[in-house]
C-alpha positions as semicolon CSV with decimal commas, in nm:
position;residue;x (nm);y (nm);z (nm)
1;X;-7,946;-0,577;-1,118
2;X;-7,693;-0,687;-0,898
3;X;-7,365;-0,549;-0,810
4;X;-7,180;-0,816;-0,624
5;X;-6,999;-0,945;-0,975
6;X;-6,942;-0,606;-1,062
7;X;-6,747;-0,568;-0,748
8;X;-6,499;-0,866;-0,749
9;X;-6,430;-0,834;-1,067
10;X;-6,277;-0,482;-0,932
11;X;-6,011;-0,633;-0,692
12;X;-6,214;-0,709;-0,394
13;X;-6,213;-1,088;-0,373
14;X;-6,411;-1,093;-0,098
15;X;-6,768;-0,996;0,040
16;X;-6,698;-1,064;0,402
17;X;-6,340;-1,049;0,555
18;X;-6,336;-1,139;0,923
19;X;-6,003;-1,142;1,077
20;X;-5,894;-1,263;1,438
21;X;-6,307;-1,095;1,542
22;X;-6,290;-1,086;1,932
23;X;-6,642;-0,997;2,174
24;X;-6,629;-0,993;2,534
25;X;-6,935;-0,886;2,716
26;X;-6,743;-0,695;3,067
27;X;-6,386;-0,759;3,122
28;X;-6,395;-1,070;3,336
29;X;-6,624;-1,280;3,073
30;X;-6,505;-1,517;2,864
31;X;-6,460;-1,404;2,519
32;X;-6,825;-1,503;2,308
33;X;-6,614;-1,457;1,966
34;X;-6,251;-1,589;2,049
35;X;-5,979;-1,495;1,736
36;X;-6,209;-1,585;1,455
37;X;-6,129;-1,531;1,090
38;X;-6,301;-1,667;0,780
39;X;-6,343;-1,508;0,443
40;X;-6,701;-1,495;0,230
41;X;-6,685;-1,474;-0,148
42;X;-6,918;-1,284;-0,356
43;X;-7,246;-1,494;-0,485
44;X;-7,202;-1,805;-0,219
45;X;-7,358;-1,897;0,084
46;X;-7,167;-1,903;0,351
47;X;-7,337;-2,176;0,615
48;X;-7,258;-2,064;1,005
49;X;-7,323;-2,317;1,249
50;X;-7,283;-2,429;1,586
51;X;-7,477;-2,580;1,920
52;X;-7,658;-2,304;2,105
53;X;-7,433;-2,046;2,273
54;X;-7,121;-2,096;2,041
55;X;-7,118;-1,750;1,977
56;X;-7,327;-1,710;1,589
57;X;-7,572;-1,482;1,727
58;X;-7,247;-1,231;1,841
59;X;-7,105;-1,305;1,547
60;X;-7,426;-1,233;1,353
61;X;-7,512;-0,913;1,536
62;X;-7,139;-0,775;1,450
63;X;-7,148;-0,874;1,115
64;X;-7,492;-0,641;1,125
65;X;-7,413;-0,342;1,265
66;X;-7,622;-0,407;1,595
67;X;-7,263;-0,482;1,798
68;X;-6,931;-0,359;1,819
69;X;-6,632;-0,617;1,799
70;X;-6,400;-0,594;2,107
71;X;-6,114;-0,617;1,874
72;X;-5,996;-0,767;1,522
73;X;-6,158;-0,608;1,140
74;X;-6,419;-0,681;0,994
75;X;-6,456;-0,580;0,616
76;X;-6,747;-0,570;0,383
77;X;-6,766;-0,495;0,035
78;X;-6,406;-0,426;0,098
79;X;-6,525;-0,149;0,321
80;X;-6,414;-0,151;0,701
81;X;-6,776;-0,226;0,884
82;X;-6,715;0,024;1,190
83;X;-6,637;0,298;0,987
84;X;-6,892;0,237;0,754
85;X;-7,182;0,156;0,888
86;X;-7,453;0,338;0,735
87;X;-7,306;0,263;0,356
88;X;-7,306;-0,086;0,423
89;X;-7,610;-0,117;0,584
90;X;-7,810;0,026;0,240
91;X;-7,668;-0,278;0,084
92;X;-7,773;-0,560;0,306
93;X;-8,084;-0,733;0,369
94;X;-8,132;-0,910;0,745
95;X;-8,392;-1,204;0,886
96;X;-8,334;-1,231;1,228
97;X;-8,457;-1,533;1,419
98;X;-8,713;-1,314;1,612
99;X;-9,025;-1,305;1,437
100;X;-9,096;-0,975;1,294
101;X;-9,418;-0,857;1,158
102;X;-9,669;-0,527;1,148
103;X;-9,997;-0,652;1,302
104;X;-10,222;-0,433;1,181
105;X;-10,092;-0,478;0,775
106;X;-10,287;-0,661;0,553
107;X;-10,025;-0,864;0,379
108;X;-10,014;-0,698;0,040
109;X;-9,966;-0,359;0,223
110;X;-9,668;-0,431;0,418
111;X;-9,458;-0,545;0,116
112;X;-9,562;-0,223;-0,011
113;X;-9,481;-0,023;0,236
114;X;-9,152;-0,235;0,293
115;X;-9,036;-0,125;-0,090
116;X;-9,103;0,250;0,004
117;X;-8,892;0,226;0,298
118;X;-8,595;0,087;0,101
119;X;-8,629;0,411;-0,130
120;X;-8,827;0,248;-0,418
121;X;-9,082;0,566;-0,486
122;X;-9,247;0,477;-0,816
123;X;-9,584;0,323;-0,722
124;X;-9,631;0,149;-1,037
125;X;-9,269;-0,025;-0,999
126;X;-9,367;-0,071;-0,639
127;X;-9,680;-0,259;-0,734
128;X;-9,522;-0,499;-0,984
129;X;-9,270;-0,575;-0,758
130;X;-9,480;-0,696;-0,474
131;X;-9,689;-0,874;-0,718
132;X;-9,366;-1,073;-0,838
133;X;-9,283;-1,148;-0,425
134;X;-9,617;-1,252;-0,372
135;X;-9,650;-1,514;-0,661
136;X;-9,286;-1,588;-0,587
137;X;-9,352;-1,720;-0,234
138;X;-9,711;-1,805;-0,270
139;X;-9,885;-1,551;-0,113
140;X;-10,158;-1,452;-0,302
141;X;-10,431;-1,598;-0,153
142;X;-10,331;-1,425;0,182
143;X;-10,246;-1,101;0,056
144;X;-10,563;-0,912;0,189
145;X;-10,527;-1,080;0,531
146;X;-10,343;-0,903;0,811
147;X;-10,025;-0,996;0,960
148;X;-10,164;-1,066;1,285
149;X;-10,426;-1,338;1,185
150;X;-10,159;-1,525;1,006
151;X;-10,007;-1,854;1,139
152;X;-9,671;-1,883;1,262
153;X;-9,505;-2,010;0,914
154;X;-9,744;-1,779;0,717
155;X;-9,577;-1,488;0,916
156;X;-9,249;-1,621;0,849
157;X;-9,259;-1,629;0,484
158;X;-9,372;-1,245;0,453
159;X;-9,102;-1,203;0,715
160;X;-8,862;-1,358;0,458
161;X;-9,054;-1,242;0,134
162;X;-9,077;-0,834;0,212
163;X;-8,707;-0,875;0,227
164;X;-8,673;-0,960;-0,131
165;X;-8,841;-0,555;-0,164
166;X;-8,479;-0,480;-0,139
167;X;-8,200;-0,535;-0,398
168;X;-7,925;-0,606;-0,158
169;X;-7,565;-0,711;-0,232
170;X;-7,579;-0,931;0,083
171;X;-7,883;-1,130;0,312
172;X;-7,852;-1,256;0,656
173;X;-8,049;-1,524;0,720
174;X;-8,067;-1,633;1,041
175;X;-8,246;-2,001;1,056
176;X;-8,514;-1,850;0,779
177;X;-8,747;-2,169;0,772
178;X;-8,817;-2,190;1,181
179;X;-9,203;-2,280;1,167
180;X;-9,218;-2,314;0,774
181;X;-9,351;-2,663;0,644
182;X;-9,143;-2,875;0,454
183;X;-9,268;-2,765;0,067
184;X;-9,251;-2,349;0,205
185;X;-8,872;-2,468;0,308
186;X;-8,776;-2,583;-0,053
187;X;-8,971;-2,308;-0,185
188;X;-8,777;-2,049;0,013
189;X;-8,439;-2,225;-0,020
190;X;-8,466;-2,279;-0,440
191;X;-8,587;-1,885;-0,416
192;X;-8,298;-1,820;-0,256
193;X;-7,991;-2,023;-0,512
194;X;-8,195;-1,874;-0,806
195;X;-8,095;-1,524;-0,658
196;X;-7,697;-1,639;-0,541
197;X;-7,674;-1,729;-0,904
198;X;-7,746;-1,345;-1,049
199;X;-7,477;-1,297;-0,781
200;X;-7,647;-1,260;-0,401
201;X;-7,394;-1,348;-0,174
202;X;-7,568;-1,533;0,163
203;X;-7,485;-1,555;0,544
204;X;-7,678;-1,822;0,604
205;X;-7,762;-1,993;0,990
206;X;-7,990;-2,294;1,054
207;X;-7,974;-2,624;1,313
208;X;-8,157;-2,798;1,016
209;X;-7,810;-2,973;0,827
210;X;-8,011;-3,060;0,547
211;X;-8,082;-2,734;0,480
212;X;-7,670;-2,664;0,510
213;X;-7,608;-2,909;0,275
214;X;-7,889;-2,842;-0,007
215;X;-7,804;-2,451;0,027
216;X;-7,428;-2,355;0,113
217;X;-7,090;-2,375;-0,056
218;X;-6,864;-2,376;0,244
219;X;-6,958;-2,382;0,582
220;X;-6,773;-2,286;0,893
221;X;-6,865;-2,411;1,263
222;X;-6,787;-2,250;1,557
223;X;-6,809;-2,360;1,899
224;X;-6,739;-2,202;2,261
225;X;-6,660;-1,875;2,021
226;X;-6,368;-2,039;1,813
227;X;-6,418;-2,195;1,468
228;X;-6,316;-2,542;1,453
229;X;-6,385;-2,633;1,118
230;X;-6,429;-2,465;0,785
231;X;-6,493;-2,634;0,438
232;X;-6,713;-2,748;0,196
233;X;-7,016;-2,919;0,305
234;X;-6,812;-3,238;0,087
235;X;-6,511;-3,114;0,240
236;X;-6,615;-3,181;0,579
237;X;-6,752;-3,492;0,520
238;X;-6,441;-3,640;0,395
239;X;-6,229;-3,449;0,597
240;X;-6,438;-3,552;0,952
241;X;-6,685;-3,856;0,836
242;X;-6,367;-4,065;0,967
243;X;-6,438;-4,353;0,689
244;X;-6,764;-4,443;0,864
245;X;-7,072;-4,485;0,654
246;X;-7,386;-4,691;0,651
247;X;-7,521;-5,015;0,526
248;X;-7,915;-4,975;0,433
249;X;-8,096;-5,368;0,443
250;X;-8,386;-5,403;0,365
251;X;-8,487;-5,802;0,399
252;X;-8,805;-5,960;0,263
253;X;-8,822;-6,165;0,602
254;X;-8,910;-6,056;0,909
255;X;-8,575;-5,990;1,160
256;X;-8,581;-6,145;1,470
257;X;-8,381;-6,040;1,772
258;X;-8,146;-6,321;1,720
259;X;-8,025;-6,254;1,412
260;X;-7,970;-5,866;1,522
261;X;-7,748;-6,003;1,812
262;X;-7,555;-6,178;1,550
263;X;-7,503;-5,875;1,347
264;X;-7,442;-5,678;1,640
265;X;-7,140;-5,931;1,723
266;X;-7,091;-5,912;1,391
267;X;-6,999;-5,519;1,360
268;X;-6,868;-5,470;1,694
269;X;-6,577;-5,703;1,675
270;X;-6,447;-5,663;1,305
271;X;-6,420;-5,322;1,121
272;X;-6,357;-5,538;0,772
273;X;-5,955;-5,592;0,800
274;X;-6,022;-5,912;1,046
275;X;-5,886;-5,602;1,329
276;X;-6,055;-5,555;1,626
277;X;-6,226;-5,188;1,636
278;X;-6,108;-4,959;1,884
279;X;-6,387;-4,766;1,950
280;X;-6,752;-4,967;1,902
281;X;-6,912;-4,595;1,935
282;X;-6,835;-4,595;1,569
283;X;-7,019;-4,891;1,464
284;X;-7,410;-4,916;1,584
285;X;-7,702;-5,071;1,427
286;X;-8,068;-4,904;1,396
287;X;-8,334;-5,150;1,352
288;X;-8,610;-4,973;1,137
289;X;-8,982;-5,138;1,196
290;X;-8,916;-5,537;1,087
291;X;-8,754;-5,570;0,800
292;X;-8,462;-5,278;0,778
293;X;-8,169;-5,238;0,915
294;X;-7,905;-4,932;0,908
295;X;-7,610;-5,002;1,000
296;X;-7,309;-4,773;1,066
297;X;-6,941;-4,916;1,035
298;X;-6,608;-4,799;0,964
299;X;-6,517;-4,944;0,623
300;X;-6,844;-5,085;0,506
301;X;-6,677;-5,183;0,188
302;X;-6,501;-5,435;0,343
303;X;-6,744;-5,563;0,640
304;X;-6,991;-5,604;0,420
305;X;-6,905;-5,944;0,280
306;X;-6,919;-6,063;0,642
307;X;-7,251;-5,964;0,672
308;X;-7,389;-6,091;0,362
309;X;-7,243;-6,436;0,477
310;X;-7,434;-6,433;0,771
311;X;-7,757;-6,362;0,609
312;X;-7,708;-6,673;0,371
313;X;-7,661;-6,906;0,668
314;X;-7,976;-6,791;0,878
315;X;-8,142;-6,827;0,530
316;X;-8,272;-6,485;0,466
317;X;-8,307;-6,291;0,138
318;X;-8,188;-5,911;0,100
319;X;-8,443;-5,706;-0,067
320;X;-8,221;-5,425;-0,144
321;X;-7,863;-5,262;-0,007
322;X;-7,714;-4,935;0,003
323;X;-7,422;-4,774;0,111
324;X;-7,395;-4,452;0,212
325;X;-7,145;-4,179;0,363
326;X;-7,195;-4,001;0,648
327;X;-7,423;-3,747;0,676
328;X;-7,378;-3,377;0,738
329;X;-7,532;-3,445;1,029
330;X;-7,329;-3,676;1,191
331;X;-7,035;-3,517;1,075
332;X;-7,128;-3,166;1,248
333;X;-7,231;-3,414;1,586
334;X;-6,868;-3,572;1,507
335;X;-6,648;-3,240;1,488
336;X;-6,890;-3,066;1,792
337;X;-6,869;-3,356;2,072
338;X;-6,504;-3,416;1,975
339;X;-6,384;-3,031;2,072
């Protein structure tokens, strides 16, 4: 059973409180966390992202226990995390990046042994537990196989699974799918809502945006140690996606490179107003095998009756449209390259 709605419905609003969280590794360094505050509430995930170096992996190893902040508070479970270390660190689970695995385990046997580490004694509650984990994240037909003849993504998922041993308030996950296939991804991240739903609050890392998007209710990046943006993965689309969104074509004719020149023209001179766009970086065209073109452009709405004239005159037939908004993606590129 889990305690994190028990908890804010007792006055503490918050799982994680992080206020104005300074690290400086020696004194003439530049500061890897720089003044950063943000707030986690209880059962969300809380997406942390940034290019390499922006300073998650400090933040992520404070937030842990494994490093001391220079200066600032950070709070958990409405506890202060220096002072309270040890009580905290009963009631969270971590997955670090770094794989993590004992070779010599048969699968089975180190989700077992896992459970008696986090205090769980009874062997018969023991055993139905890992048999739950390993149907949960399909590991039964590996179970008798040690850790060390496993594949990379195999390892990965007991890395992640033997976590689940544990009935923590709070889970660090720290890019969880690295070497997982695409079905063991969805798998892990559907595992992972059903559990934020009985109220498992989630610190969650990853370079995959997809992954930000399916999984995480608000989502703060931080670059060269500051955040510069926090919001809803919605939020920041609206908020950065600067109106820009993209025209899917698919023709039954084969494109020529005439007619993309013409469309090319097209887009770069006219953002839909009859106005000449400012900056063409905005507006590009992606020519997809021979019949499909994607096409990004500020105010697509508009532009788009422009394009569909010049299709009629070079006599070609549109097998299907779409517009789109920006992806996460191209939002996080967006807000990162802009700073």
């Amino acid at each position: 059973m889990w305690k994190s709605n028990t908890l804010s419905r007792h006055g503490n609003e918050y799982c994680i409180s992080v206020s104005n969280l300074k690290k400086q590794y020696g004194k003439n360094n530049a500061y890897a966390v720089d003044s950063i505050t943000f707030n986690v509430r209880y059962g969300t995930v809380f997406g942390f992202l940034g290019p390499n170096g922006a300073g998650k992996s400090t933040t992520l190893k404070i937030l842990t226990t494994l490093l001391n902040p220079s200066s600032g508070s950070v709070r958990i479970f409405g506890k202060d995390l220096v002072k309270n270390q040890s009580e905290i660190k009963k009631r969270i689970g971590v997955v670090s990046q770094n794989p993590s695995f004992e070779a010599n385990l048969t699968v089975e046997r180190a989700l077992d042994l896992y459970g008696m580490l986090w205090g769980l004694r009874d062997g018969k509650i023991r055993r139905e537990k890992v048999n739950k984990i390993l149907h949960t994240f399909e590991l039964i037909s590996i179970r008798n196989a040690k850790n060390d003849e496993l594949s990379i993504g195999q390892r990965r998922r007991v890395q992640v699974a033997r976590e689940f041993m544990h009935d923590m308030d709070l889970l660090f996950l720290d890019e969880p799918t690295v070497g997982l296939d695409p079905s063991a991804r969805r798998l892990l991240l559907d595992h992972i809502k059903v559990h934020v739903k009985s109220g498992l609050t989630v610190f969650f890392t990853t370079h995959i945006m997809e992954e930000a998007e399916y999984l995480c209710d608000e989502i703060a990046i931080i670059d060269k140690g500051k955040i510069i943006a926090l919001d809803t993965p919605a939020g920041l689309k609206q908020k950065y996606g600067r109106g820009a969104k993209t025209i899917e074509l698919t023709f039954k004719d084969m494109l020529d490179k005439s007619f993309i020149d013409l469309l090319n023209t097209t887009i770069s001179k006219r953002d839909g107003n009859g106005e000449h766009i400012k900056d063409n970086s905005k507006s590009y065209i992606d020519v997809n095998g021979t019949h499909t073109v994607t096409i990004t452009v500020n105010n697509a709405e508009k532009i788009i009756s422009e394009i569909l004239q010049l299709v009629y005159k070079n006599g070609l037939h549109i097998e299907s449209i779409a517009i789109n908004p920006p992806s996460l993606e191209e939002v996080f590129l967006s807000i990162v390259n802009d700073i």
